[in-house]
N, C-alpha and C positions, 0 to 999 in steps of 0.2 A: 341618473335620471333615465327611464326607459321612453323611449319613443312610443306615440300613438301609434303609429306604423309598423310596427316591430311586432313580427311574427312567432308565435310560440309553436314550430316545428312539432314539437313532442305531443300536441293537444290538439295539432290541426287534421291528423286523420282519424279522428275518434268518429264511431257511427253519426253522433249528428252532426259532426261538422261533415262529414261527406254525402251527406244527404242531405243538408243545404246546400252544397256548394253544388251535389247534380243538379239538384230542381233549379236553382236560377242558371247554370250552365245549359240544362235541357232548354227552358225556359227561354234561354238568348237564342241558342241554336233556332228554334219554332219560330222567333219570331222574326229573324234574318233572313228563314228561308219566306216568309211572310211579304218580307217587304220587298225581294227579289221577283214572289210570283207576281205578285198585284203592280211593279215596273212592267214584269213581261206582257202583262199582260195587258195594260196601256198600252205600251207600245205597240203592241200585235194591233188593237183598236185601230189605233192612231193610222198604222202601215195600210188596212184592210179598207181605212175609209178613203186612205188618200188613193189608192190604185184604182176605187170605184169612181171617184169623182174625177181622175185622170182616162180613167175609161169610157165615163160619161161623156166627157168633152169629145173624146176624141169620135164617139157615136155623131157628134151633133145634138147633145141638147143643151138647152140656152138654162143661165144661171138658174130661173124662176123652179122651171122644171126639176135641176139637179137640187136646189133645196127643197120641192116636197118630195120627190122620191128620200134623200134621208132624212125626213121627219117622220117617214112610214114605219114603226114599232113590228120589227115581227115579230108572226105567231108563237107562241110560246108550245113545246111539243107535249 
């Protein structure tokens, strides 16, 4: 009785098995590197907002203040 899992070496690097196996290989890599940028780049957010509103305080301005400066959208270039 053969295994579902049982690999047939001899048939696994024939052209379309290796151009399956890049495209969902490429495919993983793309979107690893994906979920890595879109972390970094939360966190970069995260870091940028909390320095300002750490910087705010330290200006003196009162809570009211520090929430409509970041409710202010900037300009788009």
């Amino acid at each position: 009785m053969t295994s579902l899992l049982a690999v047939n070496w001899e048939n696994l690097f024939q052209t379309e098995n290796v151009m399956f196996i890049s495209v969902f290989g490429a495919g993983g890599v793309v979107a690893i590197i994906a979920i890595l940028a879109g972390t970094w780049n939360s966190n970069h957010k995260h870091q940028h907002n909390t320095r300002l509103k750490r910087d705010l305080v330290a200006r003196g301005y009162s809570a009211d203040e520090i929430e409509r400066i970041l409710k202010v959208e900037p300009k788009s270039k």
